[in-house]
C-alpha positions as a Markdown table, in Angstrom:
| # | Residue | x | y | z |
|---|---|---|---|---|
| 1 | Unk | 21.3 | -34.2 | 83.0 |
| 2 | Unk | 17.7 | -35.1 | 83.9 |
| 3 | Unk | 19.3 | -35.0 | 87.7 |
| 4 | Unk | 17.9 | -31.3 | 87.4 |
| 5 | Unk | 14.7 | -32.4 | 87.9 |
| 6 | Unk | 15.2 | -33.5 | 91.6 |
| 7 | Unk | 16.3 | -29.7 | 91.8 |
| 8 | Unk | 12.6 | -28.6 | 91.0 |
| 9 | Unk | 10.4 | -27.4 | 93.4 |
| 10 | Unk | 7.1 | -29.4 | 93.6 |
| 11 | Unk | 3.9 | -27.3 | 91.6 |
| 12 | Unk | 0.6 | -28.2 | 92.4 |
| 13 | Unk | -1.6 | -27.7 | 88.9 |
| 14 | Unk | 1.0 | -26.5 | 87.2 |
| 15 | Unk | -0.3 | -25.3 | 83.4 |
| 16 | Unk | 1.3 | -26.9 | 80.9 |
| 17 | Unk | 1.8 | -25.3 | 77.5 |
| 18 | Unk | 2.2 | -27.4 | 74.0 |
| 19 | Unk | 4.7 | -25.6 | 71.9 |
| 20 | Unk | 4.2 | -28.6 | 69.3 |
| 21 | Unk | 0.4 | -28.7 | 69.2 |
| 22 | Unk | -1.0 | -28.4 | 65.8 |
| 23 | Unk | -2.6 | -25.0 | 66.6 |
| 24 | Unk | 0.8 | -23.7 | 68.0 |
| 25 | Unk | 2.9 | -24.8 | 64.9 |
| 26 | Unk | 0.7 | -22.8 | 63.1 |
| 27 | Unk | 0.4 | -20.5 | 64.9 |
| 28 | Unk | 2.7 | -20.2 | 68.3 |
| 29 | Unk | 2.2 | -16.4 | 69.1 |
| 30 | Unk | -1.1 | -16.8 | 71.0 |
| 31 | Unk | 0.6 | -19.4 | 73.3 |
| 32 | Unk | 3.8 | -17.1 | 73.8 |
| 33 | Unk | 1.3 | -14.4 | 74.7 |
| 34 | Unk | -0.6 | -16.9 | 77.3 |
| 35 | Unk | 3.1 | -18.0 | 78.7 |
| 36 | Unk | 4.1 | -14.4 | 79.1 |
| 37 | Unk | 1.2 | -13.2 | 81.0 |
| 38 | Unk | 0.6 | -16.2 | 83.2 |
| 39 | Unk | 4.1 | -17.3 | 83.8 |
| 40 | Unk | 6.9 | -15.4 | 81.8 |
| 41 | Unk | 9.6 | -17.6 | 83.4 |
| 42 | Unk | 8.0 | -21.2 | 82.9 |
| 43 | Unk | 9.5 | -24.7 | 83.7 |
| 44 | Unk | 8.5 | -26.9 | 81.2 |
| 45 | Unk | 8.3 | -30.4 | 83.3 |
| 46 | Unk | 7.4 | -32.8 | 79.9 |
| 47 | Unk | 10.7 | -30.9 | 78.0 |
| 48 | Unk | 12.9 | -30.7 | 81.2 |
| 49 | Unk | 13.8 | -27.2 | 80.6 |
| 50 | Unk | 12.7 | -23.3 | 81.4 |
| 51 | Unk | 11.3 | -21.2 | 78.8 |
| 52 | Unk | 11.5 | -17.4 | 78.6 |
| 53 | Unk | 9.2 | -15.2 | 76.9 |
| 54 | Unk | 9.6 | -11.6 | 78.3 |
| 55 | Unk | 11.8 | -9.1 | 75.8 |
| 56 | Unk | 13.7 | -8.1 | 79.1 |
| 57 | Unk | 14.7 | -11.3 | 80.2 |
| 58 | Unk | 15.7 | -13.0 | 76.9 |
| 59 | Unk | 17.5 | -9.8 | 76.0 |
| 60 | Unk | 19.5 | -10.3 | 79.4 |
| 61 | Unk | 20.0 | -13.7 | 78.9 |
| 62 | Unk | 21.5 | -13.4 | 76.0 |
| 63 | Unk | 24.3 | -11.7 | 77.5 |
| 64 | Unk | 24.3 | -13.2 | 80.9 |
| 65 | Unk | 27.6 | -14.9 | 81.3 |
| 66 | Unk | 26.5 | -17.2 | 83.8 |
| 67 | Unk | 25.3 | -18.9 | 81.0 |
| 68 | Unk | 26.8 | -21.0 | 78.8 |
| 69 | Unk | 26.8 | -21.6 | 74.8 |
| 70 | Unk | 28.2 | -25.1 | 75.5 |
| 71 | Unk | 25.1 | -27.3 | 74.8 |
| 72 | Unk | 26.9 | -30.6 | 74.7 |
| 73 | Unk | 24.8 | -31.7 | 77.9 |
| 74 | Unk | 21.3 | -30.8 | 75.8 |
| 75 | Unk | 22.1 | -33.1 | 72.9 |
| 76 | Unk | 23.2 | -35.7 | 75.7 |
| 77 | Unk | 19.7 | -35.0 | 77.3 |
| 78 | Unk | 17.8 | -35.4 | 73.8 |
| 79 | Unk | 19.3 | -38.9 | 73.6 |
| 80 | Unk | 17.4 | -40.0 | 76.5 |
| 81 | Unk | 18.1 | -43.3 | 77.1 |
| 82 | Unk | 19.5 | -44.0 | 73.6 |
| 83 | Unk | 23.5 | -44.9 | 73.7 |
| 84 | Unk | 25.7 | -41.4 | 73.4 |
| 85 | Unk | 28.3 | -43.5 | 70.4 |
| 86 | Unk | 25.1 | -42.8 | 68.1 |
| 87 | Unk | 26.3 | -39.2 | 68.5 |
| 88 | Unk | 30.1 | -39.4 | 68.7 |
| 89 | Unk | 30.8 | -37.7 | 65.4 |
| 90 | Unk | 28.0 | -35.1 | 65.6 |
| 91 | Unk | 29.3 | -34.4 | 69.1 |
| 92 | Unk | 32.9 | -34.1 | 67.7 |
| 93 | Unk | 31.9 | -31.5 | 65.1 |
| 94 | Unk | 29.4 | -29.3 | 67.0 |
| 95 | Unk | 31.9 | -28.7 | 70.2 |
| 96 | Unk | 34.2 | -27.2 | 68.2 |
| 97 | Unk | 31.1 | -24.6 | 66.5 |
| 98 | Unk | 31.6 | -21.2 | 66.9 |
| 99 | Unk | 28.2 | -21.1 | 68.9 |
| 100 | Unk | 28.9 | -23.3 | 71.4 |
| 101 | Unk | 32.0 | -21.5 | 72.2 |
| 102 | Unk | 32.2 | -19.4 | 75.5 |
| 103 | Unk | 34.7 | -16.5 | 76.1 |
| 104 | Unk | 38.0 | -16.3 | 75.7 |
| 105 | Unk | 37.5 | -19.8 | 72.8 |
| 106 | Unk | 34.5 | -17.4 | 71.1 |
| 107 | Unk | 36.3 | -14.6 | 70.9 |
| 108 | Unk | 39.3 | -16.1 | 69.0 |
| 109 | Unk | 36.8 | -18.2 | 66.8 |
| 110 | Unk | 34.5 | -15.1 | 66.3 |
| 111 | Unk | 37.6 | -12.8 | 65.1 |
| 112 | Unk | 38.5 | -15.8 | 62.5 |
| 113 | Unk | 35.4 | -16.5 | 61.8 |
| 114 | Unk | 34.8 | -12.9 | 60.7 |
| 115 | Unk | 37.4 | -13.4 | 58.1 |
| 116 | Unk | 34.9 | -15.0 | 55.7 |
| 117 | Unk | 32.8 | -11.8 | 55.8 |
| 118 | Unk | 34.9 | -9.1 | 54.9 |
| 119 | Unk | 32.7 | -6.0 | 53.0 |
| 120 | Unk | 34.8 | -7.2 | 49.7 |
| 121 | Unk | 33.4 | -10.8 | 50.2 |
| 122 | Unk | 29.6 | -9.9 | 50.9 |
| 123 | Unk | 29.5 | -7.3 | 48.4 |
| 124 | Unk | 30.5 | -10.3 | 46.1 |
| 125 | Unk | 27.7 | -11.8 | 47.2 |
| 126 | Unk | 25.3 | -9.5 | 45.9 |
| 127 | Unk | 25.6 | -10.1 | 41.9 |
| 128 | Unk | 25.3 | -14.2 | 43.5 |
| 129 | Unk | 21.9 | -13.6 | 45.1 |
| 130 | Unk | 20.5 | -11.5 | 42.3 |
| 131 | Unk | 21.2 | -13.8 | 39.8 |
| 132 | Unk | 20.5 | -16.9 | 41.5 |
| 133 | Unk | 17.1 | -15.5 | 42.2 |
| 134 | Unk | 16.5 | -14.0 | 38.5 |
| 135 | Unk | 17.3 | -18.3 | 37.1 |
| 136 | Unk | 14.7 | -19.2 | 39.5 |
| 137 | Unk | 12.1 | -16.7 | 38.9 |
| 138 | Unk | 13.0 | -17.8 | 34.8 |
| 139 | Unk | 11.7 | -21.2 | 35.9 |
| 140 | Unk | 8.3 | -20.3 | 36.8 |
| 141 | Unk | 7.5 | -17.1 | 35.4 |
| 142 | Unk | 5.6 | -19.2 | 32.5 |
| 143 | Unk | 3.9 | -21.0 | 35.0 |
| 144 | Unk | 1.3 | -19.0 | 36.3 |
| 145 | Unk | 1.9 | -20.5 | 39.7 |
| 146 | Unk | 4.6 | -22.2 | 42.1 |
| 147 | Unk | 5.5 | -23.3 | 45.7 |
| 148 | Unk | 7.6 | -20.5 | 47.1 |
| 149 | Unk | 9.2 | -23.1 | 49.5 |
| 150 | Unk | 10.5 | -25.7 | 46.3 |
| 151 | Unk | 10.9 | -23.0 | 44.1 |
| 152 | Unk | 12.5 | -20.2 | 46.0 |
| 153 | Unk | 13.1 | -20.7 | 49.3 |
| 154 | Unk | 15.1 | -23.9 | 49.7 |
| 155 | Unk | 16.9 | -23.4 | 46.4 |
| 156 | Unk | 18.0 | -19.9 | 46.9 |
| 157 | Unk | 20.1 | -20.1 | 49.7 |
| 158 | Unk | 21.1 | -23.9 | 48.7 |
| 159 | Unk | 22.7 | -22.3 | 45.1 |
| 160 | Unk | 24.0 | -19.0 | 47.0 |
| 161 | Unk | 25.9 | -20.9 | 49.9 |
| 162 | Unk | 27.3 | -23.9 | 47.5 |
| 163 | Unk | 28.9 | -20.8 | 45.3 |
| 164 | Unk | 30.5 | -18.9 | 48.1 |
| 165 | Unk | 31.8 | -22.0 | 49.3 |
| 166 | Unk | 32.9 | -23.0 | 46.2 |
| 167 | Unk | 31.3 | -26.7 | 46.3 |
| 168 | Unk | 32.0 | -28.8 | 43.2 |
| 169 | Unk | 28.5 | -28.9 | 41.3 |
| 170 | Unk | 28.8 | -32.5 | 41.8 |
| 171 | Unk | 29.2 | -32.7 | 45.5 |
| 172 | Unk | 26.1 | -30.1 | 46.1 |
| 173 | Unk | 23.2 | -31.8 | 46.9 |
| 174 | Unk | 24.7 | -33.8 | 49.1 |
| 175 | Unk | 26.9 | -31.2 | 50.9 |
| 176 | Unk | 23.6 | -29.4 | 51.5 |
| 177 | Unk | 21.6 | -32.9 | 53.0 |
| 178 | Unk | 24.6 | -33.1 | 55.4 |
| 179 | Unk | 23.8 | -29.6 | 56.6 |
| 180 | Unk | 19.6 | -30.3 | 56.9 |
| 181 | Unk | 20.5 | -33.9 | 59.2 |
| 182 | Unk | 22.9 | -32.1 | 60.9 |
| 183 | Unk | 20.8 | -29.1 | 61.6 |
| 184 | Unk | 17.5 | -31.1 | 62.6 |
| 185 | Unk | 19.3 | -33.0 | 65.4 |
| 186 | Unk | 20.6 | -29.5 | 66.3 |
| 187 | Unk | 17.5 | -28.6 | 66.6 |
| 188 | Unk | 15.2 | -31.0 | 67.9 |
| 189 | Unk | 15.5 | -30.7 | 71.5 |
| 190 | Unk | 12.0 | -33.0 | 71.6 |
| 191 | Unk | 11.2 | -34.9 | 69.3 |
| 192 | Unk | 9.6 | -38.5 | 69.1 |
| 193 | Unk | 12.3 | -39.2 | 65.9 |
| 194 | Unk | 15.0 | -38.9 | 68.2 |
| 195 | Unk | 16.9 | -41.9 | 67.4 |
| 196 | Unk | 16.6 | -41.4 | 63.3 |
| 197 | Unk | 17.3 | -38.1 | 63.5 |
| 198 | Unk | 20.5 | -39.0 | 65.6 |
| 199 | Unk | 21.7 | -41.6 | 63.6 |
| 200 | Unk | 21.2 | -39.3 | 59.9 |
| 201 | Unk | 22.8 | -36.8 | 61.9 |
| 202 | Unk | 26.2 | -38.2 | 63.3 |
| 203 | Unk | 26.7 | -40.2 | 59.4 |
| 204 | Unk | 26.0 | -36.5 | 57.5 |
| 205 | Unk | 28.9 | -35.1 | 60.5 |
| 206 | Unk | 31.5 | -37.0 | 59.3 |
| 207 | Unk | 30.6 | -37.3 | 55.5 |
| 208 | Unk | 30.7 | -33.6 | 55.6 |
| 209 | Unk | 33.6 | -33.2 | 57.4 |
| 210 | Unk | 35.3 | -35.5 | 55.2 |
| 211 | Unk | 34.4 | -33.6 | 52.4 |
| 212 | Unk | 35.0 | -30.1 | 54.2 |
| 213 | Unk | 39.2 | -31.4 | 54.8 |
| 214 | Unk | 38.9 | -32.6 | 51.0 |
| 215 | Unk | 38.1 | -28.6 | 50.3 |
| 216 | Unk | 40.7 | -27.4 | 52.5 |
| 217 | Unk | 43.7 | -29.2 | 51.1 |
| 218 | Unk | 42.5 | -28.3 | 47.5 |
| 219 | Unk | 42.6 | -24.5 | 48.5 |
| 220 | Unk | 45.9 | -24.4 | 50.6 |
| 221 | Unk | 47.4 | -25.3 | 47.1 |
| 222 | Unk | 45.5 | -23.1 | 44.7 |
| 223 | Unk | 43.7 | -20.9 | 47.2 |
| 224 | Unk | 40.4 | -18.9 | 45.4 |
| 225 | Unk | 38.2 | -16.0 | 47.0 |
| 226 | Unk | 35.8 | -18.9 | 48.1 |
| 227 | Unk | 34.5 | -18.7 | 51.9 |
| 228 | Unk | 37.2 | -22.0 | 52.7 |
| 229 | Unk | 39.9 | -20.2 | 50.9 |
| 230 | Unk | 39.5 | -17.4 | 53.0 |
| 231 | Unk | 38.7 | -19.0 | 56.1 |
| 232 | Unk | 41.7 | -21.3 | 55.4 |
| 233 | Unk | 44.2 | -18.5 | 55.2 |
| 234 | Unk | 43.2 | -16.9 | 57.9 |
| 235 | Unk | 43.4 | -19.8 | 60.1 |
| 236 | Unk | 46.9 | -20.4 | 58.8 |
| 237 | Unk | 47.9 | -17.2 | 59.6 |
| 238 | Unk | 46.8 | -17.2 | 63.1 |
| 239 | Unk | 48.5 | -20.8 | 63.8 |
| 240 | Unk | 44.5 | -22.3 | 64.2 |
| 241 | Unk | 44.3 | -25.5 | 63.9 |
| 242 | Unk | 42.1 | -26.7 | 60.2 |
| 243 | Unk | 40.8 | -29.6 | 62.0 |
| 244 | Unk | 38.6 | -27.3 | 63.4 |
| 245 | Unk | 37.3 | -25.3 | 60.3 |
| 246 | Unk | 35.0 | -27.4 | 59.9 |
| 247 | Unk | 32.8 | -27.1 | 62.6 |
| 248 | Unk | 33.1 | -23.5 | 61.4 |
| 249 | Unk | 31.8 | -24.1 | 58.1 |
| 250 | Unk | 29.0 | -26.4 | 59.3 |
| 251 | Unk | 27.7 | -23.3 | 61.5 |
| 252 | Unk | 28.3 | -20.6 | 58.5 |
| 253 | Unk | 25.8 | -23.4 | 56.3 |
| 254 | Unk | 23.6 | -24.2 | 59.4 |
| 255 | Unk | 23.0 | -19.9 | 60.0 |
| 256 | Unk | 23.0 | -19.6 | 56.6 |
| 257 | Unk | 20.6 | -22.2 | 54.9 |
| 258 | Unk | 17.9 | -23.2 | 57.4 |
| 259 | Unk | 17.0 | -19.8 | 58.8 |
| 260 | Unk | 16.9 | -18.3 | 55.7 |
| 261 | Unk | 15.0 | -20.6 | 54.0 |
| 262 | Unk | 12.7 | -20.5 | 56.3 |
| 263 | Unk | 12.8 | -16.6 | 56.5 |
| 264 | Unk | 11.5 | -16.0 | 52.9 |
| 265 | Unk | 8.6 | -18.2 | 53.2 |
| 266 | Unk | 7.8 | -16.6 | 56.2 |
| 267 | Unk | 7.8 | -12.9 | 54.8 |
| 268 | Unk | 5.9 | -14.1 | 52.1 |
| 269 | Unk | 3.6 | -15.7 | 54.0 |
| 270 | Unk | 3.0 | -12.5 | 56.0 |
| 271 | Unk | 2.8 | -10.2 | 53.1 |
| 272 | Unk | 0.2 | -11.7 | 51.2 |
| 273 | Unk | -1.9 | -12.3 | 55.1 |
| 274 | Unk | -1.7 | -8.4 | 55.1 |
| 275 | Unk | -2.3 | -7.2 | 51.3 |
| 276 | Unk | -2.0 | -3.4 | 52.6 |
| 277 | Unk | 0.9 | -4.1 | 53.5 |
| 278 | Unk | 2.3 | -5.7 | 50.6 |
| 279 | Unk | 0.6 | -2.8 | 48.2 |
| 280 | Unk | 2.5 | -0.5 | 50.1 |
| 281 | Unk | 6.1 | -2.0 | 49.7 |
| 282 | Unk | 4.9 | -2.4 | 45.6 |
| 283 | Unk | 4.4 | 1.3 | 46.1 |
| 284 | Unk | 7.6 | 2.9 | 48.1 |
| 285 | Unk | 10.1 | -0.1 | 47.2 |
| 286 | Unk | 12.6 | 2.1 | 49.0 |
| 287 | Unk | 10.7 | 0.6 | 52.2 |
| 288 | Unk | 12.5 | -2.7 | 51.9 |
| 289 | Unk | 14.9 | -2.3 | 54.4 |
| 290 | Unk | 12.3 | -1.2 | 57.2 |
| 291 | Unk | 9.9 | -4.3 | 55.5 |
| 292 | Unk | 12.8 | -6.8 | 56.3 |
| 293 | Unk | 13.3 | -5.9 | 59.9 |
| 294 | Unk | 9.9 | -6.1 | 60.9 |
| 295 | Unk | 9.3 | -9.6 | 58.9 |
| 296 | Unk | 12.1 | -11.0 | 61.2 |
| 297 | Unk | 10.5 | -9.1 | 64.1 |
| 298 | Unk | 6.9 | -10.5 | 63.2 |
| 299 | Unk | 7.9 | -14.4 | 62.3 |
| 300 | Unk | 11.4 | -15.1 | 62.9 |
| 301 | Unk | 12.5 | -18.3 | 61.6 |
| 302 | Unk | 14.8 | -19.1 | 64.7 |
| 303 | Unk | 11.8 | -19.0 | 67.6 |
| 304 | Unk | 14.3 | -20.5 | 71.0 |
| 305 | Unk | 17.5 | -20.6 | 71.2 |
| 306 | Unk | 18.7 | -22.7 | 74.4 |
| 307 | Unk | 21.6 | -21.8 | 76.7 |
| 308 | Unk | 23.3 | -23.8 | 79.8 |
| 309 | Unk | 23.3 | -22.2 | 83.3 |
| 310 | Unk | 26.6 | -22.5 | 84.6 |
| 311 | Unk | 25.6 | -22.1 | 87.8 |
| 312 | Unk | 22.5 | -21.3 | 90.7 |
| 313 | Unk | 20.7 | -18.0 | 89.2 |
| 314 | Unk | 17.5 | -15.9 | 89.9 |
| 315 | Unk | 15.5 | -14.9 | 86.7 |
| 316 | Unk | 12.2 | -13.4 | 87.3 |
| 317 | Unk | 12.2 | -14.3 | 90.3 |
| 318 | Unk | 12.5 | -18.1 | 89.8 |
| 319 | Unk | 15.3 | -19.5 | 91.3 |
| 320 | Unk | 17.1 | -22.0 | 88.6 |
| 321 | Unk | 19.4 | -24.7 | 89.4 |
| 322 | Unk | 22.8 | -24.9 | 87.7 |
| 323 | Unk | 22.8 | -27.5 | 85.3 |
| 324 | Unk | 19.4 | -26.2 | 84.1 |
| 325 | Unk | 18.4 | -25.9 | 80.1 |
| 326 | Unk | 17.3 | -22.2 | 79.4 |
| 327 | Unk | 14.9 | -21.8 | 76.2 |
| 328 | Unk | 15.3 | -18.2 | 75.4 |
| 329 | Unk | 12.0 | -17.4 | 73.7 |
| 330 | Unk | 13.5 | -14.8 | 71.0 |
| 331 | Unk | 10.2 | -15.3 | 68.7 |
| 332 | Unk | 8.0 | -14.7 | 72.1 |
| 333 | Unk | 10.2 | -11.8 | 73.1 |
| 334 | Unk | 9.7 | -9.9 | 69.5 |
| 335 | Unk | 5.8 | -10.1 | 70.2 |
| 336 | Unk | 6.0 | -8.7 | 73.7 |
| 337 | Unk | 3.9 | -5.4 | 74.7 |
| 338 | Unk | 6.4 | -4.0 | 77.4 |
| 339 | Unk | 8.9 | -3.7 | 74.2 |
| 340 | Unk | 7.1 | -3.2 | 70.7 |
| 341 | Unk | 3.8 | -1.5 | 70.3 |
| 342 | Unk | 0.7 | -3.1 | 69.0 |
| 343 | Unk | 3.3 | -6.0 | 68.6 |
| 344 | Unk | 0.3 | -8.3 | 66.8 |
| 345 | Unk | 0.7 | -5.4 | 64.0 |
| 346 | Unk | 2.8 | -6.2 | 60.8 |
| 347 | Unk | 3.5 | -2.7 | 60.1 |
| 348 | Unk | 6.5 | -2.7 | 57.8 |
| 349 | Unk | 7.2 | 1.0 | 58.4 |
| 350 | Unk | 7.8 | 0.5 | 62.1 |
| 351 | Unk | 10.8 | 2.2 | 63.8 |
| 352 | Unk | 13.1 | 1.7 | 66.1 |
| 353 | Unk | 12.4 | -2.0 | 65.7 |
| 354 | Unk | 14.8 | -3.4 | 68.3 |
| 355 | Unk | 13.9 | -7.5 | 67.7 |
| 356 | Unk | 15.8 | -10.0 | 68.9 |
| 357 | Unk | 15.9 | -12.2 | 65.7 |
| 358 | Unk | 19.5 | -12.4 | 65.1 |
| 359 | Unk | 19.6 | -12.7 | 68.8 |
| 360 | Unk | 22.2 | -10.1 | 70.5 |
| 361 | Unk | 25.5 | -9.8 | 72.4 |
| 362 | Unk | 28.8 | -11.6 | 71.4 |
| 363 | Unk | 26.6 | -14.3 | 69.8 |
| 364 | Unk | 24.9 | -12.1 | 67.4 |
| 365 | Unk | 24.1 | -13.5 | 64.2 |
| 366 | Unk | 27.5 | -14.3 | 62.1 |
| 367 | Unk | 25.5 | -14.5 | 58.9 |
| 368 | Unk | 23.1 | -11.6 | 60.0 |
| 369 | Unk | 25.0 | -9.6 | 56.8 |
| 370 | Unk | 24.1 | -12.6 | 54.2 |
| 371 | Unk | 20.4 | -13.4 | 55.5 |
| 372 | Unk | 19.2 | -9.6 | 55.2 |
| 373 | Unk | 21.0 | -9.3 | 52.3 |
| 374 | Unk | 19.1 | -12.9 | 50.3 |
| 375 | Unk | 16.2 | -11.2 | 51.7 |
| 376 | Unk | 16.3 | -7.8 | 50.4 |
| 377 | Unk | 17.2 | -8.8 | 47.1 |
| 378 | Unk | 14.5 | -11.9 | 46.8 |
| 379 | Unk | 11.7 | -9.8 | 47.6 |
| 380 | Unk | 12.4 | -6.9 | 45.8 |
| 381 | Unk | 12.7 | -9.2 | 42.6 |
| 382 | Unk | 9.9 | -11.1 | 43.6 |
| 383 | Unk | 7.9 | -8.4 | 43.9 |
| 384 | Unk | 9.0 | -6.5 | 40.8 |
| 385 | Unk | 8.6 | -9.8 | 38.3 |
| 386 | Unk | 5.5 | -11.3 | 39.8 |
| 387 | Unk | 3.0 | -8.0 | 41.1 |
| 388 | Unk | -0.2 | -9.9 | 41.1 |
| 389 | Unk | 1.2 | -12.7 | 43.5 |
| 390 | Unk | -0.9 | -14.1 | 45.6 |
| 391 | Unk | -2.0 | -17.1 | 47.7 |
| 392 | Unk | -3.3 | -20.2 | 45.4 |
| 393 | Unk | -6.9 | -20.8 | 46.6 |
| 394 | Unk | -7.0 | -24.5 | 45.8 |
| 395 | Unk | -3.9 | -25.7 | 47.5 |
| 396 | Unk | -3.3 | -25.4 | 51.3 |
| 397 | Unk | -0.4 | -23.5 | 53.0 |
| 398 | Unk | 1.7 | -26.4 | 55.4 |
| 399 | Unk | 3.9 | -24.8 | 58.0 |
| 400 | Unk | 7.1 | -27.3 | 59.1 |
| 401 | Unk | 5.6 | -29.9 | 60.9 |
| 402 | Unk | 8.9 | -31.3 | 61.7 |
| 403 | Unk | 8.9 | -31.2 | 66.1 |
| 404 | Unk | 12.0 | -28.4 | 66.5 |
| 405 | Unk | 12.3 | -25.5 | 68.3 |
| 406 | Unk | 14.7 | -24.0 | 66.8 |
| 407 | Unk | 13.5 | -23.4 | 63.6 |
| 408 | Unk | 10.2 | -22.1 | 62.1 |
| 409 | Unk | 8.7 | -21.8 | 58.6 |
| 410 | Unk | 6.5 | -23.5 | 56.2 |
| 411 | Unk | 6.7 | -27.1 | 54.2 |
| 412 | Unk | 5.1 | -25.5 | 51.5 |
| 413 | Unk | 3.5 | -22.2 | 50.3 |
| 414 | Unk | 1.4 | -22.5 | 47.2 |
| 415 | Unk | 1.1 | -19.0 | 45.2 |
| 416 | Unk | -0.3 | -17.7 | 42.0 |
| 417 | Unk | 0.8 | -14.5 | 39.5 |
């Protein structure tokens, strides 16, 4: 993999930009903004891959064919010189993900895959989310004050995914550790905890996927209206082999848990920055729609996404070598000028807001549906129990400190009501 940098051409002072300095963890758009304007189609020498951070160009990439989903050779590259056994289960369950899957595999996968969101089985999901987010609310409301993040934000998705996959209470917590090791490797295309993270990683892969054949057996014989249920029936039906629903399931957790956990930290985050804001959704709840799009637009939770180039390409007039690893800047391309006015701006009555957070093309977000959904509902209950909320002056706010790319949101967010 790293034989892609002999393909570089040689750049005298070439700027570097720190996407996991302390100042751009915190905050990252004033360094996508720099990046855009100086050099919108940047090769990141220390990281060994390009970085896009114009709308146009990561809105094209994303449905450029000449390049792939397949990212097998990225997690190879993380390994660096580390043995590639540490990864051989990990490996084994993420080939087979939905979103690693190029045409014709993705479109088979994607038509199955969309079996285990049928309108019946999401609106299901609704009386879930509401309720799961009433119990937690009942937990704190005598409190006077909580941490959205261990409170909310990690448990609410957690509760809500365990139920529609009908996950024996008892196997929960660790069914959902599984899914964080997994997901960090997945995501940690730098990081200097390579070799832990590898190791937790490929162990979780094949606990859960144990666990996820355990499932599937129990609901070919008594099947329920559970995610695997359906998932496993339609499978069946279409001859697919099971041995691969669980890299499914894995990516249906992955979508589903992470992102959205870091999502509703994130819009509360940028509610309570922009108190006019926030007084007008308490005014015109009927806003919450509109509010939801332009939180994703504003801080997405999922700020790269990384694609393979399958083979010699021009973007932007930089010539890129197959082989190459493609950081598609979605967060940088939902702050971007040329597409989105004022894009600095949290205005949650913007429209059209076209963003990119749920990505676009054939590998738009499977669990787009569920995320906006958890979202609406939190906030609306949030906002409805706890009016005076509001940003608890005596503890500090800790965005993820954790080195990933892919995923953005906060450690903690102390609040008061």
């Amino acid at each position: 993999m790293n034989s892609q940098h002999l393909n570089m051409p040689a750049r005298a002072n070439q700027q570097t930009y720190d996407l996991f300095a302390p100042s751009a963890l915190a905050n990252s758009y004033p360094l996508f903004k720099r990046m855009r304007e100086d050099d919108p189609v940047h090769y990141s020498e220390s990281f060994g891959y390009w970085i896009l951070t114009r709308y146009r160009d990561v809105e094209a990439a994303l449905r450029d064919e000449r390049l792939s989903s397949d990212r097998t050779a990225l997690f190879l590259n993380q390994l660096g010189s580390l043995d590639v056994n540490l990864i051989q289960n990990f490996l084994h369950l993420i080939s087979k993900m939905l979103v690693e899957k190029d045409p014709p595999d993705h479109t088979q996968l994607r038509k199955l895959a969309n079996q285990g969101f049928t309108t019946r089985a999401v609106e299901s999901w609704r009386s879930i989310i509401q309720n799961t987010t009433d119990q937690l609310l009942d937990n704190v409301q005598n409190h006077g004050c909580m941490n959205v993040v261990s409170d909310l934000s990690v448990p609410l998705p957690t509760l809500v995914l365990t139920k529609i996959f009908g996950v024996p209470e008892t196997d929960r917590a660790n069914f959902i550790e599984w899914a964080m090791d997994i997901g960090r490797f997945f995501g940690s295309p730098s990081s200097e905890n390579i070799e832990e993270f590898a190791l937790h990683a490929d162990k979780a892969a094949a606990q859960f996927s144990a666990l996820i054949r355990q499932l599937i057996e129990q609901r070919r014989r008594q099947p329920g209206t559970d995610m695997i249920s359906m998932l496993t029936v339609a499978y069946s039906e279409q001859g697919f082999n099971l041995e691969e629903l669980p890299s499914q399931c894995i990516l249906i957790l992955n979508a589903g848990l992470l992102t959205t956990t870091d999502l509703i930290s994130n819009a509360v985050n940028a509610l309570l920055h922009h108190p006019e804001q926030l007084q007008k959704l308490q005014q015109n709840p009927t806003l919450i729609n509109c509010a939801v799009e332009e939180i994703i637009r504003f801080d997405t939770s999922v700020p790269f996404f990384f694609r393979i180039a399958k083979q010699d390409l021009t973007i932007g007039g930089k010539d890129i070598p197959k082989g190459s690893v493609i950081a598609l800047g979605l967060g940088a391309a939902n702050h971007d000028p040329a597409k989105f006015d004022s894009p600095d701006v949290f205005d949650i009555t913007r429209s059209p807001n076209e963003h990119l957070g749920f990505g676009s093309g054939i590998h738009f977000c499977l669990g787009a549906v569920l995320a906006r959904m958890e979202l609406t509902i939190c906030l609306t209950t949030l906002l409805r129990r706890l009016p005076n909320l509001r940003f608890d002056p005596d503890k500090q706010a800790i965005p993820t400190k954790h080195s990933t790319a892919i995923f953005k949101g906060f450690d903690s967010l102390p609040v008061k009501f």
